[in-house]
C-alpha positions in Angstrom: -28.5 49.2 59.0 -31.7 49.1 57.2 -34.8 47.7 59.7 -35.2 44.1 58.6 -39.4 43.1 57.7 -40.5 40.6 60.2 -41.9 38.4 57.8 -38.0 37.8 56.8 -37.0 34.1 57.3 -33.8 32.0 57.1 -34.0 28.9 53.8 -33.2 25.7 55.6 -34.9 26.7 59.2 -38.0 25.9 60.4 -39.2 29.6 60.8 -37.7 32.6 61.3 -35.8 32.9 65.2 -37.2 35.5 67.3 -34.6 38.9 68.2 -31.7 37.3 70.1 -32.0 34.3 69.3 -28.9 31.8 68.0 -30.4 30.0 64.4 -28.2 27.6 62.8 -27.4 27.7 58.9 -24.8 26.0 56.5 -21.9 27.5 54.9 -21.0 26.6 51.3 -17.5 27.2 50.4 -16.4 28.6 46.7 -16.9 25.0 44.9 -20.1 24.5 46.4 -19.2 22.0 49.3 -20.7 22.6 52.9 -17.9 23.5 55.2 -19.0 24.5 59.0 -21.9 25.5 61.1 -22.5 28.4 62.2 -24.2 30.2 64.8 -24.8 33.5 63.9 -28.0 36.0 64.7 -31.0 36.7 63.2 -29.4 39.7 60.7 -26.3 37.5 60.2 -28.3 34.2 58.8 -29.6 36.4 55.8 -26.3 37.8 54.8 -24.8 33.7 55.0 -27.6 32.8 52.7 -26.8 35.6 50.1 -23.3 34.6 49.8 -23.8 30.8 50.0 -26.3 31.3 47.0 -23.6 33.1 45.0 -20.9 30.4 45.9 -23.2 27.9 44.6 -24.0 29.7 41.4 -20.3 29.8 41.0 -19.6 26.0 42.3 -22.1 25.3 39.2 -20.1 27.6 36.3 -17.0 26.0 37.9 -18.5 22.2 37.1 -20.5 23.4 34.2 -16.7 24.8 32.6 -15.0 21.3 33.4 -17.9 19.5 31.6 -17.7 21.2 28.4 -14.1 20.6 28.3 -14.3 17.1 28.9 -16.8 16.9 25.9 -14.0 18.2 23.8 -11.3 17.0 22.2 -7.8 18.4 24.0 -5.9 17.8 20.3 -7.1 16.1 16.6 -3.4 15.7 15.7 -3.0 14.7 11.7 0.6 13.7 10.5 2.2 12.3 7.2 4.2 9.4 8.3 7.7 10.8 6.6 9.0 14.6 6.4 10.5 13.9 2.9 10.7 11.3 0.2 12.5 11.1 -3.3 10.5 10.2 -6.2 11.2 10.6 -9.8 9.6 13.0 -11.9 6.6 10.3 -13.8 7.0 8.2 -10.9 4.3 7.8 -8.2 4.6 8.9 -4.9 2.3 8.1 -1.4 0.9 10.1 0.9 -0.2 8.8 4.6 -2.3 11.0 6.3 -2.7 9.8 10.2 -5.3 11.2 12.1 -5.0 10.9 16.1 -7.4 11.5 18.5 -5.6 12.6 22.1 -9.1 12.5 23.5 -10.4 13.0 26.4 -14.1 12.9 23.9 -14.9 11.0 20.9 -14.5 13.4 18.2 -17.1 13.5 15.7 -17.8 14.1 11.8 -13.7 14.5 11.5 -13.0 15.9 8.0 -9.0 15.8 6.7 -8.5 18.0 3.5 -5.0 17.7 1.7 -4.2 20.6 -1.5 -1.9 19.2 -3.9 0.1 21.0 -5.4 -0.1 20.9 -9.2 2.7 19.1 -10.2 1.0 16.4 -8.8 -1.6 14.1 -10.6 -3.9 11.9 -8.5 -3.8 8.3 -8.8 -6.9 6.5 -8.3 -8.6 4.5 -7.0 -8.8 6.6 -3.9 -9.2 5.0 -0.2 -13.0 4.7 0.7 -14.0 7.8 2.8 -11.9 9.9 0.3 -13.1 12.2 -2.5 -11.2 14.3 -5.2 -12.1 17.5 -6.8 -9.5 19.2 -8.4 -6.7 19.3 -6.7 -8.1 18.9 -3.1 -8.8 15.5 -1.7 -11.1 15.3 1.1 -11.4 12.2 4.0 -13.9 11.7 6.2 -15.1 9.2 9.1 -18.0 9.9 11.4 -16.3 9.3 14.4 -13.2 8.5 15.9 -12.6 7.0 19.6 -10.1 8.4 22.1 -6.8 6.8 21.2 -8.3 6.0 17.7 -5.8 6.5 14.7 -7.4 6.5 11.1 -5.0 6.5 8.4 -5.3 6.6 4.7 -2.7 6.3 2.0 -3.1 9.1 -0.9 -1.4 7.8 -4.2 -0.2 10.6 -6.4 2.0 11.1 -9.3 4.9 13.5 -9.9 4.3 15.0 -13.6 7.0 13.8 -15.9 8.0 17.4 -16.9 8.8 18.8 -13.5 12.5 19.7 -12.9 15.0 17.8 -11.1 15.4 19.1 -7.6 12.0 20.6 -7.3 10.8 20.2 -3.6 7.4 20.0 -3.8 5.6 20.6 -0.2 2.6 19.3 1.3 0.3 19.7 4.1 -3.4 18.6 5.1 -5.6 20.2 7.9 -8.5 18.4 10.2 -11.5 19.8 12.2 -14.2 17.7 13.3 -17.9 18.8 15.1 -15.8 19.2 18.4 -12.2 19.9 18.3 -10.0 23.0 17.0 -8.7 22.6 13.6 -5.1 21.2 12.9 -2.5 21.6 10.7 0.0 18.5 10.0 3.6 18.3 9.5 5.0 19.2 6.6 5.9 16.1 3.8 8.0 17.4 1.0 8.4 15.7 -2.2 12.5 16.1 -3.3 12.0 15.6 -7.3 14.7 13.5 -9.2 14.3 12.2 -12.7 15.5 8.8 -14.7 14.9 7.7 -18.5 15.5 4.6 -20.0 16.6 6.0 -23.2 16.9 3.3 -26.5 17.4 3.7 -29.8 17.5 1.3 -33.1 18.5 1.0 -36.3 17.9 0.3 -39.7 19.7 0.4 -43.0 18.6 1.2 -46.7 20.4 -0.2 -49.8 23.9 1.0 -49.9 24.9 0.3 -53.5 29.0 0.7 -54.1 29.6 4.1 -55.7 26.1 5.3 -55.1 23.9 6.4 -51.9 22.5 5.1 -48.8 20.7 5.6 -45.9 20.5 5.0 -42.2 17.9 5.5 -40.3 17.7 5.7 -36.4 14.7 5.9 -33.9 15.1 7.1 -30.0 12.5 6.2 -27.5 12.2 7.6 -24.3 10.6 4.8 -22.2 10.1 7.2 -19.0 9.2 7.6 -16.2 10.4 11.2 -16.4 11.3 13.8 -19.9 14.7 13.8 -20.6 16.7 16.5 -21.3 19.9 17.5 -23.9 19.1 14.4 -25.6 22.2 13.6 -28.1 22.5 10.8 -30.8 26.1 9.8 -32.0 27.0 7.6 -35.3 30.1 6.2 -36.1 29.9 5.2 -39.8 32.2 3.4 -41.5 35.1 3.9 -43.3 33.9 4.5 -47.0 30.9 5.6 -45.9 30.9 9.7 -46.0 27.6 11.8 -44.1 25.8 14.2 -46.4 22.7 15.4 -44.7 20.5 14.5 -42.5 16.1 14.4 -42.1 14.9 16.4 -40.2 18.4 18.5 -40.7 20.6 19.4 -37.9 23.2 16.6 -37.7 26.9 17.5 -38.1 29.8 15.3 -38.7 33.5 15.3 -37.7 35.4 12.8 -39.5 33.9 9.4 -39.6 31.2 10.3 -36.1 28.1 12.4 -36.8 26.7 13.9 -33.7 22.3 15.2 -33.8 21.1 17.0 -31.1 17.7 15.8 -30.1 17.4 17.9 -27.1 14.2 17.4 -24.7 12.3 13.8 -25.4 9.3 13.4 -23.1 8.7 10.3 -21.7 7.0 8.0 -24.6 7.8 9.8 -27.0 10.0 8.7 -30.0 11.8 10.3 -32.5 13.4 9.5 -35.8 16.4 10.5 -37.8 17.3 9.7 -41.4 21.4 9.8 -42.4 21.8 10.5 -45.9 25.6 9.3 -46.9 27.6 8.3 -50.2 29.3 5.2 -50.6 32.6 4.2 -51.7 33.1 2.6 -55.4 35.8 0.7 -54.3 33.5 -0.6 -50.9 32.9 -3.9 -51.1 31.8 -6.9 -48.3 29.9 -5.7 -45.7 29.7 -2.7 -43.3 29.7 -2.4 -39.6 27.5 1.0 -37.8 27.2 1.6 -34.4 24.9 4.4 -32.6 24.8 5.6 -29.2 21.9 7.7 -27.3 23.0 9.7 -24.0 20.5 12.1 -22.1 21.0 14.2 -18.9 19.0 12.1 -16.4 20.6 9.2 -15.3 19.8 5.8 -16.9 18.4 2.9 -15.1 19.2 0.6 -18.3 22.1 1.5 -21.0 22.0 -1.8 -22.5 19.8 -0.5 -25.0 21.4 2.8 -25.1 23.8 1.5 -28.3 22.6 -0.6 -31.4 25.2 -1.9 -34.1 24.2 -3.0 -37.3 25.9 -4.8 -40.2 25.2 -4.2 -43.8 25.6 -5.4 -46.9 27.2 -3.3 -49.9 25.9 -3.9 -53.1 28.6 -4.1 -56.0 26.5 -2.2 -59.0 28.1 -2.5 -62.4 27.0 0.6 -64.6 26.3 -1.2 -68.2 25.6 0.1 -71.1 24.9 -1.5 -74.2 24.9 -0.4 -77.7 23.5 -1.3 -81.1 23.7 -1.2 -84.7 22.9 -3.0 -87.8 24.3 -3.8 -91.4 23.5 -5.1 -94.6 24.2 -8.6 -94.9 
């Protein structure tokens, strides 16, 4: 072993111990605690010191590591309250997003951002701390305690044109200054669809031996398009179809079916039965008209109008003159 300098002295004795001579220094274990005391000699001391300095260094990481992870957050958990809802295409629909802080730190500048998808249309006003652009809506809060849960609710809208049985899905991520980012669970939107279908009527003049008209007005009152849209008229006896404005209408027997098709929601449309009346009709006619569509129907009271109308007996005159010498 290399000759040690004789100005070499022990940290924590009063000056370094002659040759021979017992010296007294403290051991710190591998977390920095003192354990024992121990006698060694003079060579011994220095090699003590060097590895209770590096057990100390490491003691330090070892505390330093605990602290930082007590400053941050273990989990910044978001979750929409239900996996899946049913709402009708038109109809609005509400997100909850729930943000939960698992601690053990108050997390900080905590930032929830939710992508809708794009059959969804935002429906304000939006809860305070939100923001919209686009299609991304974007919560904040500056802080939120351990064991803190912020929650807003997100109003959207399913557009009235998406198909039934559309699933729409939906997920919204947080981060804040000091936790990992997190992904919540997933909320899916099951689409279904319902129109309140009604239609009315109205009649022109329907003169005995002549021409009439009928003409009848759907309206889809929503919330979602409808779909193979049909209009049926039963006219009565004496009454024969002809044509129909726009065209398209056919008729078996006395019932003329026109096949509307798709009818978004609030929109209307009108058709105009041209038919021939009876000579021998007299009195007073009774019509009834029907509207079905594929969604289902929340009110079919209005779904069927009857109308009575008068016939008008015409008599074709003619008159005649001449003139004589009297």
């Amino acid at each position: 072993m290399m000759a040690l300098p004789t100005s070499a002295s022990a940290a924590g004795t009063t000056g370094a111990p002659r040759a021979g001579k017992i010296a007294k220094t403290a051991h710190v274990d591998r977390m920095g605690k003192v354990a024992r005391r121990a006698k060694t000699a003079r060579g011994p001391v220095l090699r003590h010191r060097a590895r209770a300095a590096a057990d100390q260094k490491r003691a330090r990481l070892v505390v330093h590591h605990r602290t930082v992870l007590r400053e941050t957050p273990r989990v910044l958990r978001i979750r929409q309250a239900d996996p899946e809802a049913t709402v009708n295409a038109g109809q609005n629909g509400i997100y909850t997003l729930s943000v939960t802080n698992n601690g053990p730190a108050v997390a900080t500048n905590v930032v929830v951002t939710d992508t809708l998808d794009s059959r969804l249309e935002i429906v304000p006003p939006l809860p305070e701390g939100c923001t919209a652009a686009g299609q991304v809506v974007t919560c904040t809060v500056a802080s939120l305690a351990v064991g803190a849960t912020q929650t807003w609710d997100i109003t959207v809208r399913v557009r009235p044109d998406t198909p039934v049985g559309t699933v729409i899905p939906n997920v919204a991520d947080v981060d804040s200054d000091n936790s990992t980012p997190e992904t919540s669970n997933n909320a899916n939107i099951n689409v279904a669809a319902e129109s309140d279908l009604s239609i009315t009527k109205t009649a022109g003049t329907l003169n005995s031996g002549g021409t009439g008209t009928y003409t009848i007005t759907v309206t889809n009152n929503g919330p979602s398009d409808d779909t193979g849209v049909v209009v049926t008229d039963t006219l009565p006896a004496g009454l024969t179809f002809v044509s129909s404005t726009p065209p398209g209408c056919t008729a078996a027997g006395q019932v003329v079916t026109c096949e509307v098709g798709t009818l978004a929601a609030g929109a209307s449309t009108s058709i105009t039965l041209n038919v021939n009346v009876d000579a021998k009709l007299t009195g007073t006619v009774s019509n009834t008209a029907s509207v079905t569509g594929d969604n289902s129907d929340p009110d079919t009271d209005n779904n069927t109008v009857t109308i009575d109308t008068p016939i008008n007996a015409v008599a074709d005159l003619t008159i005649t003159k001449s003139v004589r010498a009297g």
